[in-house]
ZATI-121267 format. One record per atom (N, C-alpha, C): x, y, z. Coordinates in pm, whole numbers, padded with zeros to 5 digits, always signed. Example, Ala and Ser with C-alpha at 12.3 -4.5 7.8 and 13.67 -1.06 7.14 Angstrom:
2
+01319-00569+00780;+01230-00450+00780;+01320-00330+00780;+01285-00225+00708;+01367-00106+00714;+01290+00003+00787;
***
This chain:
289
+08578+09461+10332;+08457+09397+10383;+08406+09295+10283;+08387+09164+10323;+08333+09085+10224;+08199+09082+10170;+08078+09170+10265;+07993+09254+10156;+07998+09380+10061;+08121+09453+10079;+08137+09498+09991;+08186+09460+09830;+08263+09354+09875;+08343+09280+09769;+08234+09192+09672;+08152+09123+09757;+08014+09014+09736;+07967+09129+09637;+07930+09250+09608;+07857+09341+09584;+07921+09425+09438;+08010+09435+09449;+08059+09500+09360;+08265+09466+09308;+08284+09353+09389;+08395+09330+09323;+08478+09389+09326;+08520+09456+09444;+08605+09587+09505;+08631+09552+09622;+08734+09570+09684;+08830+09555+09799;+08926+09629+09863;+08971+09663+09986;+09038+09710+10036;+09151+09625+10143;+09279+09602+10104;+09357+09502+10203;+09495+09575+10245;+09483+09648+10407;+09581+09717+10427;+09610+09604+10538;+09762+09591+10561;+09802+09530+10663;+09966+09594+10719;+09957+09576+10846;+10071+09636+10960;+10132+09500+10998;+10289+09571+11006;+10322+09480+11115;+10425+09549+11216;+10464+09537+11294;+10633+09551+11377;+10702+09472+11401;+10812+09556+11343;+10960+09530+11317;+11017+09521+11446;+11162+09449+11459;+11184+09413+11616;+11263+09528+11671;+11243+09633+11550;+11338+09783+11584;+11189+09851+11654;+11101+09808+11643;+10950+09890+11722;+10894+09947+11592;+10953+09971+11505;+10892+10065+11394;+10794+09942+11342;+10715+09990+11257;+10579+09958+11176;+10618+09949+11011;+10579+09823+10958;+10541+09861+10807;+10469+09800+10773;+10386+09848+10672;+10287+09852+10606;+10273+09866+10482;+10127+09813+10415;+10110+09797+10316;+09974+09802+10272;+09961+09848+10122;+09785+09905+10142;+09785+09829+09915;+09667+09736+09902;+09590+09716+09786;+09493+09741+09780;+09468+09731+09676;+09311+09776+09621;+09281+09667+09543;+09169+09585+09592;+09155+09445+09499;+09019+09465+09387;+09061+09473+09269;+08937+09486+09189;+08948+09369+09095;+08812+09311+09081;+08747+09197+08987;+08751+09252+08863;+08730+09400+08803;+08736+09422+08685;+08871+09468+08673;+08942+09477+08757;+09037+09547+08633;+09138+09429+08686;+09110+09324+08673;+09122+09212+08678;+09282+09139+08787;+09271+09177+08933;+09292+09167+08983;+09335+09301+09061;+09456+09316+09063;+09516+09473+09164;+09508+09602+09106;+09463+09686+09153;+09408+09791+09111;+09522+09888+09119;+09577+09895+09278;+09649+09958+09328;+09740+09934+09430;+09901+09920+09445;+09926+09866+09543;+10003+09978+09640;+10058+09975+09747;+10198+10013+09784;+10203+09945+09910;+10381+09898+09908;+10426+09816+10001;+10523+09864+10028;+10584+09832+10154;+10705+09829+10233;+10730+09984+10312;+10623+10005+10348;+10646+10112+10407;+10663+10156+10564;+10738+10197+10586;+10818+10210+10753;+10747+10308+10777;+10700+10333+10918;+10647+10453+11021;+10667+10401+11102;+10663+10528+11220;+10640+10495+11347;+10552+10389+11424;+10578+10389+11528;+10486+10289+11608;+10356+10343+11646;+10232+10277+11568;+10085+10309+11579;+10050+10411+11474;+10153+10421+11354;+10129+10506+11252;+10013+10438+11161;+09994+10308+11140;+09901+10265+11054;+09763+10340+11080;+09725+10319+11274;+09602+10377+11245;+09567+10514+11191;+09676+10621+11180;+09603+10714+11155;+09607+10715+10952;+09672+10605+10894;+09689+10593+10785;+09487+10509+10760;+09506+10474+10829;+09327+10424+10862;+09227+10500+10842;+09245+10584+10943;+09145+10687+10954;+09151+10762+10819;+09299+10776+10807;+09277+10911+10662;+09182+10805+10500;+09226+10698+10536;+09172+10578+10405;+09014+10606+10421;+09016+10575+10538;+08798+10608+10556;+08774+10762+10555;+08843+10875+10523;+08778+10963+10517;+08766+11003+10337;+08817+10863+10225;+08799+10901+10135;+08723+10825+10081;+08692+10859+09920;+08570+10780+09867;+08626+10694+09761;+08744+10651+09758;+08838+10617+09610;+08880+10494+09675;+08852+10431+09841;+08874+10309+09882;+08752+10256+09925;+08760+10113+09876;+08614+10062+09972;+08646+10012+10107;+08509+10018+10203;+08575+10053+10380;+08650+09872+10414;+08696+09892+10518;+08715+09745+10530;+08729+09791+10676;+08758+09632+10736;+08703+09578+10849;+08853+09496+10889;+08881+09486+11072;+08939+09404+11083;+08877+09253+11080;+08969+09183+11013;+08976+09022+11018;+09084+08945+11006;+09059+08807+11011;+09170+08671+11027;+09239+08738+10916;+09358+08729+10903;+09492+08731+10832;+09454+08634+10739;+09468+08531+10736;+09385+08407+10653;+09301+08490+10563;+09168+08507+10610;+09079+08524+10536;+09119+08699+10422;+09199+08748+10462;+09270+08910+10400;+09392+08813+10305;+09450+08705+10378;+09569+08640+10264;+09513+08584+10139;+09338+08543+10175;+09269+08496+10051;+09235+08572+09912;+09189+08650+09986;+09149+08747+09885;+09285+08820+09814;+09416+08897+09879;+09453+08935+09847;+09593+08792+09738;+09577+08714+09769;+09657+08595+09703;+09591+08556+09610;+09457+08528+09559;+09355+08514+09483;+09332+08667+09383;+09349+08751+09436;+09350+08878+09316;+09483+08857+09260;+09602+08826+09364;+09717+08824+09253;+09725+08735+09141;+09675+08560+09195;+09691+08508+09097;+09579+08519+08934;+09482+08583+09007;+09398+08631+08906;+09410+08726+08803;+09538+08773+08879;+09614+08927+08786;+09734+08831+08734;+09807+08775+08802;+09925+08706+08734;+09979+08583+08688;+09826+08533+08712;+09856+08380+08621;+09941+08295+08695;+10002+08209+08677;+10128+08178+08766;+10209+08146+08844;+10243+08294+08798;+10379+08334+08835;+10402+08340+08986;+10528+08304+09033;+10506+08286+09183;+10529+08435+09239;+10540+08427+09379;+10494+08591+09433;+10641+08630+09416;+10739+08592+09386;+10911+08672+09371;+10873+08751+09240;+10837+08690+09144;+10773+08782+08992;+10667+08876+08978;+10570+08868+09084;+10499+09016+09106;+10576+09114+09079;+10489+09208+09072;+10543+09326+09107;+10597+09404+09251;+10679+09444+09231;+10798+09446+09340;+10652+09494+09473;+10587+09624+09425;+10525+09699+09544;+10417+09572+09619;+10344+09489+09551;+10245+09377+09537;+10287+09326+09589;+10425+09223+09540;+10481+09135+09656;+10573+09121+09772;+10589+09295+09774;+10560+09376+09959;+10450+09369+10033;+10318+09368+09962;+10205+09344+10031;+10167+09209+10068;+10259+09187+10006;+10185+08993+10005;+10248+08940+10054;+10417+09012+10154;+10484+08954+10208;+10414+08938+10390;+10374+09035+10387;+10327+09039+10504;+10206+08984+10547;+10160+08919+10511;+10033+08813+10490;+10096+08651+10473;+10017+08527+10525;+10106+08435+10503;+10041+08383+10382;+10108+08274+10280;+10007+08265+10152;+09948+08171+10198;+09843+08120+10149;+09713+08058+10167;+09819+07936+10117;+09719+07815+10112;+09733+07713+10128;+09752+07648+09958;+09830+07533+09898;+09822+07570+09758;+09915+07669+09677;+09886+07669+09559;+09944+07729+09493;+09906+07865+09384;+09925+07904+09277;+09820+08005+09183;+09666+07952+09150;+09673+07862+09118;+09549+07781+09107;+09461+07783+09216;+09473+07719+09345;+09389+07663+09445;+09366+07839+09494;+09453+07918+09497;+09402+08088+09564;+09364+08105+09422;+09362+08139+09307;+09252+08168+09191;+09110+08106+09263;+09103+07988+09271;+08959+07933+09258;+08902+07972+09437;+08991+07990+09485;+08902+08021+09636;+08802+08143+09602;+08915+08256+09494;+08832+08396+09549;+08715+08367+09426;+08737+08331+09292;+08642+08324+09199;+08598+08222+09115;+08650+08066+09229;+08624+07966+09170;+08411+07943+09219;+08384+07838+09144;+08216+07815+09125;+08167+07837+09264;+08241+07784+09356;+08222+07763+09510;+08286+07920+09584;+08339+07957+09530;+08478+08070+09588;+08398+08186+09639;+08459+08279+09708;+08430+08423+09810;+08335+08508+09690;+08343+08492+09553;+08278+08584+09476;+08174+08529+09422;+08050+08614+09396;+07931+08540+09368;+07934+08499+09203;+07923+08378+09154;+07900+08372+08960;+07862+08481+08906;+07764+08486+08963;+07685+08612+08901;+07816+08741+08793;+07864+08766+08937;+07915+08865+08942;+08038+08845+08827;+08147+08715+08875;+08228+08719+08734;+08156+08681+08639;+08062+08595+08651;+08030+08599+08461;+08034+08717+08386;+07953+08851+08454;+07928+09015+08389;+08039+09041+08371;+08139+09050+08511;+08312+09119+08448;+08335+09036+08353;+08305+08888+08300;+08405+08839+08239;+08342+08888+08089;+08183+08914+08070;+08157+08957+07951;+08133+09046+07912;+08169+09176+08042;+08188+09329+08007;+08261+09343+08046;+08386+09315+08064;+08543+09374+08099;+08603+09430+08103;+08663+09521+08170;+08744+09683+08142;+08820+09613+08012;+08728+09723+07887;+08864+09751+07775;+08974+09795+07763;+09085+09734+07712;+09233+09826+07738;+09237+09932+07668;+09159+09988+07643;+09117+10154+07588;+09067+10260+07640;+09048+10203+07793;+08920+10281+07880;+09012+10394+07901;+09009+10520+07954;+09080+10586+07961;+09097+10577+08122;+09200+10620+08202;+09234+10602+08297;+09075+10715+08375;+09023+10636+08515;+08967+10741+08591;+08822+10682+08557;+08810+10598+08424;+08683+10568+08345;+08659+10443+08385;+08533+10403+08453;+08471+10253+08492;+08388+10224+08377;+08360+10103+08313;+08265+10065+08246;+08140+10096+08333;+08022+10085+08253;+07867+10132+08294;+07824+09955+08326;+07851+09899+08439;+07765+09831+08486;+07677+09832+08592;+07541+09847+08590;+07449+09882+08664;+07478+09814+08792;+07445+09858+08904;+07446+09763+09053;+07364+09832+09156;+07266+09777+09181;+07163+09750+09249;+07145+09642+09362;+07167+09699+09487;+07157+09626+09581;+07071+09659+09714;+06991+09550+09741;+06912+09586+09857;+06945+09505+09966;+06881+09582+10081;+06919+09546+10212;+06821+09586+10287;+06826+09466+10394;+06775+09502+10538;+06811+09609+10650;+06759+09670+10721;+06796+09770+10856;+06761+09634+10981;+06779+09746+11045;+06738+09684+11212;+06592+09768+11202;+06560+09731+11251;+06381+09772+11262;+06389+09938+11298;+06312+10031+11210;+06294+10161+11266;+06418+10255+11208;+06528+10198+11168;+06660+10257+11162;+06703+10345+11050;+06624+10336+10948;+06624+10399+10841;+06610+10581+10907;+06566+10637+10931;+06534+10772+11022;+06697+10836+11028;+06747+10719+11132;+06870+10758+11161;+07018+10746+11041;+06953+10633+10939;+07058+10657+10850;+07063+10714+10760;+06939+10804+10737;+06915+10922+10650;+07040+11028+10724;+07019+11056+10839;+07052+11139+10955;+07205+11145+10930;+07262+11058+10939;+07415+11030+10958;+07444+11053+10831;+07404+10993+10732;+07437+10962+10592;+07477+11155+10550;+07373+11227+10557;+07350+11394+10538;+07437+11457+10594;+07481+11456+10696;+07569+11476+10801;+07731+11497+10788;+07777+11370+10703;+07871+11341+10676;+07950+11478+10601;+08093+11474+10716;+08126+11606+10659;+08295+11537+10566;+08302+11472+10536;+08400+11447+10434;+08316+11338+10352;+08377+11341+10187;+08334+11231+10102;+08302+11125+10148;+08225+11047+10082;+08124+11078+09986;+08020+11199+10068;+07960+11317+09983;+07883+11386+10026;+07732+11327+09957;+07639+11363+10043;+07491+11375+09981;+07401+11408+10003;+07296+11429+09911;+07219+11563+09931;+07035+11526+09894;+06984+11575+09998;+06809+11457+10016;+06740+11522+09903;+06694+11427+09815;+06671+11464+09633;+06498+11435+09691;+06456+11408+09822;+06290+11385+09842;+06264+11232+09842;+06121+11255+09856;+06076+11145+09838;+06044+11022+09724;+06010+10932+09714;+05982+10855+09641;+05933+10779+09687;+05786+10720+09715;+05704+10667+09775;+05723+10652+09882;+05772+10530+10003;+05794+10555+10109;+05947+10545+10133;+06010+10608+10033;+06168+10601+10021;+06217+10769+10035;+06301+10790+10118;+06401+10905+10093;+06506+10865+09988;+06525+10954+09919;+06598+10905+09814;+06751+11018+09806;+06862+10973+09864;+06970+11081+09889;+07072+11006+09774;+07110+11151+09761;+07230+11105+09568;+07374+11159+09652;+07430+11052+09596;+07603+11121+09609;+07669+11175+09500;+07695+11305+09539;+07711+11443+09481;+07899+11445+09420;+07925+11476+09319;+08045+11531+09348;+08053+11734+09287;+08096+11825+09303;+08072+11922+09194;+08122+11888+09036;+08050+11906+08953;+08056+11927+08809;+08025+12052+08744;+08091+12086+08684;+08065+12238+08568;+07995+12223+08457;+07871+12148+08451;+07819+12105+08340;+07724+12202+08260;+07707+12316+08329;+07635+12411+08279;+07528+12372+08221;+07479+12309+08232;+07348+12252+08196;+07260+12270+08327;+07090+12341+08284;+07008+12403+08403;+06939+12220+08434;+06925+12176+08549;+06883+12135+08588;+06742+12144+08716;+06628+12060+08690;+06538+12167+08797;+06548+12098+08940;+06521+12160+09021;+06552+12135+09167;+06478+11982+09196;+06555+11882+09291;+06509+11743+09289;+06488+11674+09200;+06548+11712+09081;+06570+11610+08932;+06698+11573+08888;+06728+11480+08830;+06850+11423+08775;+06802+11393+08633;+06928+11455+08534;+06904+11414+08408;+07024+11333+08377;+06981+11244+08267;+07142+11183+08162;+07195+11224+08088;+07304+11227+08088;+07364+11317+07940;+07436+11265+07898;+07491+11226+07759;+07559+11129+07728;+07686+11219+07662;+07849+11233+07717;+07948+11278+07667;+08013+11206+07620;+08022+11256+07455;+08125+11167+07387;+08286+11295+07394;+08364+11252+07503;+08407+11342+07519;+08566+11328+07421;+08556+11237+07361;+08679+11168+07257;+08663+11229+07105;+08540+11261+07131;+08455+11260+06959;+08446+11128+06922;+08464+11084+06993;+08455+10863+06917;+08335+10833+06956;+08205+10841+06930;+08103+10744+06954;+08086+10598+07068;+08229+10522+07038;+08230+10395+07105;+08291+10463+07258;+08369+10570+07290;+08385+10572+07369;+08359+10705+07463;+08176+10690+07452;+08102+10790+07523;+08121+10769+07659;+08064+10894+07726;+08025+10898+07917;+07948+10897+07917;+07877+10869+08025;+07762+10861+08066;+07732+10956+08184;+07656+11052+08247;+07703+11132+08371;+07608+11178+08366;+07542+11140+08528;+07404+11209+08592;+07432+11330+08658;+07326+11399+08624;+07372+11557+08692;+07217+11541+08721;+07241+11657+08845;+07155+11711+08951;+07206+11863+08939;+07084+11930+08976;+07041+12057+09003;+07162+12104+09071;+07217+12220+09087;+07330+12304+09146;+07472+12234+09160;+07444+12211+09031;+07594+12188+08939;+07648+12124+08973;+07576+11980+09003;+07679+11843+09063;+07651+11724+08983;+07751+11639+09021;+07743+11538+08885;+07677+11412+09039;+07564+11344+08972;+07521+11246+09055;+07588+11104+09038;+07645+11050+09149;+07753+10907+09154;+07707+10793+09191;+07544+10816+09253;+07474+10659+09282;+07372+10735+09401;+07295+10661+09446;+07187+10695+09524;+07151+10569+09625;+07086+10602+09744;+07060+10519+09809;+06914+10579+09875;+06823+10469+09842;+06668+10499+09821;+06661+10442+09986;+06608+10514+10087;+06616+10414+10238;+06448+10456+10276;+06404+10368+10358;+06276+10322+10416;+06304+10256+10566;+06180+10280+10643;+06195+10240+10753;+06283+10137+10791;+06303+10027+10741;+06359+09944+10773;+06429+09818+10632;+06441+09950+10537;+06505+09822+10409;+06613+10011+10383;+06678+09938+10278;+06741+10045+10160;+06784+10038+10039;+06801+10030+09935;+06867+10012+09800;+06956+10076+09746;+07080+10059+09719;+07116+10170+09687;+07201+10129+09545;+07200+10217+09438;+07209+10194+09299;+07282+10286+09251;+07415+10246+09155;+07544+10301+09120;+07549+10255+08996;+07598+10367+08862;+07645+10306+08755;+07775+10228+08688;+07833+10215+08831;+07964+10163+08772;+08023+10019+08938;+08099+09948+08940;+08089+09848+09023;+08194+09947+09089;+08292+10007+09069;+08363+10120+09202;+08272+10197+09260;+08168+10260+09164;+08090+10337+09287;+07995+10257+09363;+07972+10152+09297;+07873+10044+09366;+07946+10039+09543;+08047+09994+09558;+08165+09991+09685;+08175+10058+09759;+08176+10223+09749;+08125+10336+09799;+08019+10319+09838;+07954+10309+09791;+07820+10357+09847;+07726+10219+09940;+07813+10102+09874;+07771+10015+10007;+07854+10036+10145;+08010+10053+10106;+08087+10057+10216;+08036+10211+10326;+07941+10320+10235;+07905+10440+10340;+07810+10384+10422;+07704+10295+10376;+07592+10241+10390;+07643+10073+10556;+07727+10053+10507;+07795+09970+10612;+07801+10069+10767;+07900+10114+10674;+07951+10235+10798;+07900+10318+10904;+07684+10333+10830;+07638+10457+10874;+07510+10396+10991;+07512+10223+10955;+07394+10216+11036;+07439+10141+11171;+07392+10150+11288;+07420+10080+11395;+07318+09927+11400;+07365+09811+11411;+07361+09719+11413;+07384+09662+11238;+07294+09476+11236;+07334+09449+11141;+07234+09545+11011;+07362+09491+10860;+07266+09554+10772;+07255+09409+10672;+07138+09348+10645;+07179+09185+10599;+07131+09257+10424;+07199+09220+10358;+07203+09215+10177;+07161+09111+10138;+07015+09124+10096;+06904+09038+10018;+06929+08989+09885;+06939+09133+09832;+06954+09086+09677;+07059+09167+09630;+07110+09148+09460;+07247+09157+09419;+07201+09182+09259;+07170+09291+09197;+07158+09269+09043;+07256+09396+09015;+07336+09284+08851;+07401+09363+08755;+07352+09353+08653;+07365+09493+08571;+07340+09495+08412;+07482+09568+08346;+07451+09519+08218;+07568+09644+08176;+07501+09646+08019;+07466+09820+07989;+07371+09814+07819;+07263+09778+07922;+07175+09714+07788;+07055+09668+07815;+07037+09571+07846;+07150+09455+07865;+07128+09330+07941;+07126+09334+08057;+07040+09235+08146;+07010+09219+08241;+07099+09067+08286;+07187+09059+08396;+07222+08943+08439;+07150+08838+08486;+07141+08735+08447;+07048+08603+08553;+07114+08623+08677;+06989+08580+08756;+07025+08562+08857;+07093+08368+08837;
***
C-alpha cells in the first residue's frame, strides 16, 4: 500500500502469474527503506492454479508483512525496481540476487535504467516522502544490529475516519483473532487508546492500564541496548493506536512496526482513512518537517 510505505518505509510486493502449462508462479518481497532496499525475497515459485490467493490470505493473517493492495503492475514494477536499485547500485537485474531477480522477472522494468527507478522511489520528487529518507539516511540500520532488531525511530501518524467511525474501529481492531493482537489500555481524553500486545516473560509487575520502559542491554554493551514497553499481564507493548470519533494516531517505536499498525488500521475501517500528518524521531531528535 503506498500509505503504508509513505509512512514508514515498508512494503509488501507479491506478484502471480500463469504459465501456459495452467500452473501459477509466484513471487513475494519485502521492500524496506532502512535496511536499504530488499528485506526479503522469494521467487520462482510454481503452484497450482489460484494457489496465490490462499498464499494471500495466509500473508494478511501475519504481522511480519505490511498489507498491500491490488494495483497497476507499473506502479508494483516501481517500487519494487527502485528498492533494487537502491539495494544494488547498478548492477543490472541478471546480477541480483538469483531469488530478487525471480521477482523482478515477473514485473516489467520501469522505464530507464538503475538511476531513473532509484530516483522515482526516493528521488526529491519520488513515491517516498524527504522527510522520511533524510532520517533513514542519518539513522540507518547499523551493520551490527542484531538480526530481529529495528533501530528506535519514533513514528507517529495521524489520520482521518469517515465521520462517527472510530466506535467501530475500536470494535474490529479488539476482535481480531490472529496477529497483530490488542488489548483496550482505556481512555485518554477523548481517545481509546488500544496497544499491540505480543507475550513477553519480563517478570517485571506492571499495574493494570500502564506501560512502563525498560531499557535491556541485553549484549552487556551499553551502545547496543533495547528498548521494550511492557504492559501489565506479561506482554511486551509494539505501538498503539489512540482512536476518537472521527481521527486516530497511531505511534510505534520502530518504522516495521510503524507498517503494522498502519497496514491493521487500513484494513479495519470501512471507507476512506486520509493521513494528515507524518512525524519521525530517532534519540531525541525531532525531524523537520
Amino acid at each position: 500500500m503506498p500509505e503504508v510505505w509513505q509512512t514508514s518505509g515498508f512494503g509488501t510486493i507479491f506478484c502471480a502469474r500463469r504459465r501456459p502449462d495452467g500452473a501459477e508462479v509466484w513471487g513475494l518481497a519485502v521492500i524496506s527503506l532502512s535496511d536499504g532496499g530488499i528485506a526479503v525475497a522469494s521467487g520462482g515459485r510454481v503452484a497450482p492454479p489460484g494457489e496465490h490467493r490462499r498464499w494471500r490470505r495466509d500473508l494478511g493473517r501475519l504481522d511480519l508483512f505490511p498489507a498491500s493492495r491490488e494495483m497497476p503492475e507499473g506502479v508494483a514494477a516501481d517500487y519494487l525496481y527502485g528498492a533494487c536499485a537502491l539495494g544494488y547500485g547498478n548492477r543490472p537485474p541478471e546480477r541480483w540476487p538469483r531469488e530478487v531477480a525471480q521477482v523482478a522477472a515477473l514485473l516489467p522494468a520501469p522505464p530507464g535504467g538503475p538511476d531513473a527507478w532509484r530516483h522515482r522511489l526516493v528521488g526529491p520528487d519520488g513515491m517516498t516522502p524527504p522527510r522520511l529518507v533524510r532520517i533513514v539516511r542519518e539513522h540507518g540500520r547499523p551493520p551490527d544490529l542484531p538480526d530481529g532488531q529495528d533501530l528506535a525511530i519514533v513514528t507517529t501518524v495521524a489520520a482521518t475516519l469517515p465521520p462517527g467511525t472510530g466506535p467501530a474501529l475500536v470494535r474490529r481492531v479488539l476482535a481480531r483473532r490472529g496477529p497483530p493482537k490488542f488489548v483496550d489500555m482505556g481512555r485518554r481524553g477523548d481517545a481509546r487508546i488500544l496497544e499491540w500486545v505480543k507475550p513477553y516473560a519480563s517478570g517485571m509487575p506492571v499495574p493494570q492500564g500502564h506501560k512502563v520502559s525498560v531499557l535491556y542491554a541485553d549484549s552487556g554493551r551499553p551502545d547496543s541496548a533495547t528498548i521494550r514497553i511492557l504492559t501489565d499481564g506479561g506482554h511486551q507493548g509494539m505501538g498503539q493506536l489512540a482512536v476518537c470519533e472521527d481521527r486516530v494516531e497511531a505511534e510505534a517505536m520502530t518504522l516495521s512496526r510503524a507498517s503494522v499498525l498502519v497496514s491493521t488500521l487500513l484494513a479495519s475501517v470501512d471507507g476512506p482513512v486520509t493521513i494528515t500528518e507524518t512525524n519521525w524521531r530517532a534519540g531525541l531528535q525531532r525531524s523537520r518537517k
